[in-house]
C-alpha positions as CSV (number, residue, x, y, z in Angstrom):
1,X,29.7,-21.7,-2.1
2,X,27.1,-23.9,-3.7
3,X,24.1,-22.4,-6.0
4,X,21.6,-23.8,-3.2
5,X,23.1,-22.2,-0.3
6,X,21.6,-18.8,-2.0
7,X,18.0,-20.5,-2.9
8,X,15.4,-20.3,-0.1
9,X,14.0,-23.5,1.4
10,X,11.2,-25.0,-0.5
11,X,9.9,-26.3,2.8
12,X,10.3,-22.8,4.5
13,X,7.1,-21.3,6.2
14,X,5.5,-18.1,4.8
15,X,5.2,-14.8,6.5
16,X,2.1,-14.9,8.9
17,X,0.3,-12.5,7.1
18,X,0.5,-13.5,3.6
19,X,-0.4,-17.4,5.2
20,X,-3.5,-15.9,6.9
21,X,-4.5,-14.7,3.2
22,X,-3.4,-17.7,1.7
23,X,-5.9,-19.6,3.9
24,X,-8.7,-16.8,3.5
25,X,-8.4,-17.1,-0.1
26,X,-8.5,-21.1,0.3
27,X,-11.9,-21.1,2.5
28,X,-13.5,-18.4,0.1
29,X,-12.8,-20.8,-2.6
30,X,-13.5,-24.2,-0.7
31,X,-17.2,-22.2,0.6
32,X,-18.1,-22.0,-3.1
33,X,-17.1,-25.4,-4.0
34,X,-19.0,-26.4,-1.1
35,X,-22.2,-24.5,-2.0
36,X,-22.4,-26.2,-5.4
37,X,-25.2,-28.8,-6.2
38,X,-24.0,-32.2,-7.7
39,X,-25.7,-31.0,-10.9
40,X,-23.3,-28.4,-11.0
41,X,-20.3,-30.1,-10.1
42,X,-21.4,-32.8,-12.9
43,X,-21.5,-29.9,-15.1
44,X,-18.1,-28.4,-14.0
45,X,-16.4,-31.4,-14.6
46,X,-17.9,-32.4,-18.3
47,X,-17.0,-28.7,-19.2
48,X,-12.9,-29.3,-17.7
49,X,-13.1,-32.5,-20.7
50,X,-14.9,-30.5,-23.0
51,X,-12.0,-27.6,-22.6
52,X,-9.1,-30.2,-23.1
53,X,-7.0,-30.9,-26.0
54,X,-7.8,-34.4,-26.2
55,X,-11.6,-33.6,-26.4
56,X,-10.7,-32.1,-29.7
57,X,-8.5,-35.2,-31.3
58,X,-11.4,-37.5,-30.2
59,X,-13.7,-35.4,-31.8
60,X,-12.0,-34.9,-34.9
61,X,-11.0,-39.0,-34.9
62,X,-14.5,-39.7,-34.2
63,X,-15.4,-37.4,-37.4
64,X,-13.0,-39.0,-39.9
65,X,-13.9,-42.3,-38.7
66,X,-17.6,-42.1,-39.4
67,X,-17.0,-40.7,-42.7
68,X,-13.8,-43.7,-43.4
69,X,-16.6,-46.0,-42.5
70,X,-19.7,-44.6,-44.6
71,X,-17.6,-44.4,-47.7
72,X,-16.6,-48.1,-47.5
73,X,-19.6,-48.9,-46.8
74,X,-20.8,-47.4,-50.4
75,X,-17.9,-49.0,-52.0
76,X,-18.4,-52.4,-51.1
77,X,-22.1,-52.8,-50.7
78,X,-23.5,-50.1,-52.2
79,X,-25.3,-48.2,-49.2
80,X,-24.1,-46.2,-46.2
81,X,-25.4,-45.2,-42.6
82,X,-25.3,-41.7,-43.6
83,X,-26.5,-40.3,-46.8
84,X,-24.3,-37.9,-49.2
85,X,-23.3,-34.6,-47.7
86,X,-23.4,-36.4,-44.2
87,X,-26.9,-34.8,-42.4
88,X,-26.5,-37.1,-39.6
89,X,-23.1,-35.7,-38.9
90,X,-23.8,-32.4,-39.1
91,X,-27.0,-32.5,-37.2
92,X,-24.8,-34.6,-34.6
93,X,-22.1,-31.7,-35.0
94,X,-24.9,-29.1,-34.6
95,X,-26.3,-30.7,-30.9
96,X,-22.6,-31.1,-29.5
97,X,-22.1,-27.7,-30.2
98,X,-25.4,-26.9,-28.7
99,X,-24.4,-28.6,-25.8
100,X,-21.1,-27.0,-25.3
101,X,-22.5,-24.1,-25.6
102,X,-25.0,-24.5,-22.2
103,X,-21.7,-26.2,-20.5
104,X,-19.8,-23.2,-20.7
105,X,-22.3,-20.6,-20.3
106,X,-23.4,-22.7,-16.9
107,X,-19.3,-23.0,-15.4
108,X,-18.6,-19.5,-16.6
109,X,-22.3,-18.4,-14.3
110,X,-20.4,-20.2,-11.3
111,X,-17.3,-18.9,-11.9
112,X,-19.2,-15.6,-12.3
113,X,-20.4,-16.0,-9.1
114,X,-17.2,-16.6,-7.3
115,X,-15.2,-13.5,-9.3
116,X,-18.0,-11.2,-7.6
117,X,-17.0,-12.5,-4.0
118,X,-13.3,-12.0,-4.8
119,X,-14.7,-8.1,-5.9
120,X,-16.4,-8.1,-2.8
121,X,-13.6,-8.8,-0.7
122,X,-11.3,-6.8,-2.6
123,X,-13.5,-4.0,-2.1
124,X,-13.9,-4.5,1.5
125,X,-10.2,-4.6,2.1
126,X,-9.8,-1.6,0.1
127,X,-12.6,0.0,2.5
128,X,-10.5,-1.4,5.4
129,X,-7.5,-0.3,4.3
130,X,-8.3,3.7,3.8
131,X,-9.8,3.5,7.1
132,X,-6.4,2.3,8.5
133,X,-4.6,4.8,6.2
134,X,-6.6,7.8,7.2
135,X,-6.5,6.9,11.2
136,X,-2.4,6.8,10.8
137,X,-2.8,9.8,9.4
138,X,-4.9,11.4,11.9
139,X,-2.3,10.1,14.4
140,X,1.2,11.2,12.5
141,X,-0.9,14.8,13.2
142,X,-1.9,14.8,16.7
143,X,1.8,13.6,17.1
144,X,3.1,16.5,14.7
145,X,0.8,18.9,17.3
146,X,2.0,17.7,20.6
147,X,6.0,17.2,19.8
148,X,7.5,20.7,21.0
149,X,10.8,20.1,18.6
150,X,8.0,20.3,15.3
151,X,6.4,23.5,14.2
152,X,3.0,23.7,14.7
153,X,1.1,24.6,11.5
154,X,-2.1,23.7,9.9
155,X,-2.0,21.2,6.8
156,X,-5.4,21.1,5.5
157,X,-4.6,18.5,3.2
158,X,-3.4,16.2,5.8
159,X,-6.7,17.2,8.0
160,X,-8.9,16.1,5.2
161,X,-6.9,12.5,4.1
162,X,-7.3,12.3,8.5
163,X,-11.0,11.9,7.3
164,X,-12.3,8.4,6.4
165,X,-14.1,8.3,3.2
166,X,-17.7,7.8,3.4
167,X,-18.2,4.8,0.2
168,X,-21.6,5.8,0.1
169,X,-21.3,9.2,-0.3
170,X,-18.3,8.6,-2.6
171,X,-20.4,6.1,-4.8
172,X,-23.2,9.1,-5.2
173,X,-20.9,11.4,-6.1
174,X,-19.4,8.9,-9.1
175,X,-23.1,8.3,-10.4
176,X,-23.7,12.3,-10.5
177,X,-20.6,12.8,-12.0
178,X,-21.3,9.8,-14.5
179,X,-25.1,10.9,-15.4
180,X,-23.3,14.6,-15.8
181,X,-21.2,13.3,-19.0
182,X,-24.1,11.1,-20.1
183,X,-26.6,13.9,-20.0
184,X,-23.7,16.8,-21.5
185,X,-21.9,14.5,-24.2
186,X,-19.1,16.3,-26.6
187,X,-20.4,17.9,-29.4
188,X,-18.3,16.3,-32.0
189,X,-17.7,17.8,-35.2
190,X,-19.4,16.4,-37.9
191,X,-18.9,15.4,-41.5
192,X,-20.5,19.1,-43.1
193,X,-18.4,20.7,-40.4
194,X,-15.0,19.6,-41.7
195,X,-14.2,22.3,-44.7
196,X,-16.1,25.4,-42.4
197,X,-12.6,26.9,-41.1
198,X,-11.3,26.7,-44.2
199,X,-14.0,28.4,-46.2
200,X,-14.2,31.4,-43.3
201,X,-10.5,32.1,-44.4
202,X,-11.1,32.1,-47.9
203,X,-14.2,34.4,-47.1
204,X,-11.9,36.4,-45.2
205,X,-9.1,36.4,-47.6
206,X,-11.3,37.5,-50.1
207,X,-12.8,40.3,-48.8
């Protein structure tokens, strides 16, 4: 048998439910392409040249040209566009890398933006998906009671996953169990602390 008679089908259709997340995944994206403003699509697309490998050999060619042509320029007429210790490079150097700077910080606030709905989502799934959990539960139970073949007994545990979690009264709980540590921190040993043991020993040794 041939190698390709084991490989699946390029061409071969995916499972409904991972193409219905394929395609929820695609609109979330598409609805935040779609909500950009041509400024920000300008400035998504100058920072995809900026972040390029080629961005940096034109740069650097661009550099070692203006330098190749200053110093022939003081070797056969005796004056150059930029003075010694090239200012107007480096002040050139200095904007570009201003201007990088806003790029990036101005993609990475989109792409901030778009990570927070994928969080949301993912959140909202998770929610969505204890729910589920916790309702099969609750029916693997009442299923458990009414089967005459199964002992009847009582599994607390199982009665309390039965229960959804409430997120907002989980979310409370995390921030009172956070400002607990915060407010109670671990008194760490410090640096007079360090020979204390020893010395009670000797004291104790001693007397």
């Amino acid at each position: 048998m041939s190698d390709s008679a084991d490989q699946p089908d390029e061409g071969e259709p995916l499972p409904p439910h991972i193409e219905q997340s394929v395609q929820a995944i695609a609109r979330l994206h598409a609805a935040h392409h779609r909500r950009a403003t041509p400024l920000q699509r300008l400035v998504d697309r100058m920072t995809d040249v900026v972040a390029r490998p080629a961005f940096i050999g034109a740069v650097t060619i661009i550099v070692l040209a203006w330098m190749a042509l200053n110093v022939a320029l003081q070797r056969s007429i005796g004056w150059r566009i930029d003075p010694e210790g090239f200012p107007h490079l480096q002040g050139f150097g200095e904007l570009l890398a201003i201007y990088i700077t806003a790029l990036v910080l101005m993609s990475q606030r989109r792409k901030d933006e778009l990570s927070e709905l994928r969080e949301q989502l993912s959140l909202e799934l998770a929610i969505l998906t204890e729910q589920k959990v916790a309702k099969l539960i609750a029916l693997n139970e009442e299923m458990r009671r009414d089967n005459p073949q199964l002992v009847d007994r009582v599994d607390q545990q199982a009665e309390a996953m039965s229960q959804p979690a409430d997120p907002e009264a989980v979310l409370d709980a995390f921030k009172e169990t956070h400002e607990g540590m915060l407010a109670d921190p671990i008194d760490e040993p410090g640096p007079d602390d360090a020979g204390r043991p020893d010395d009670a020993g000797r004291n104790e040794g001693a007397s």
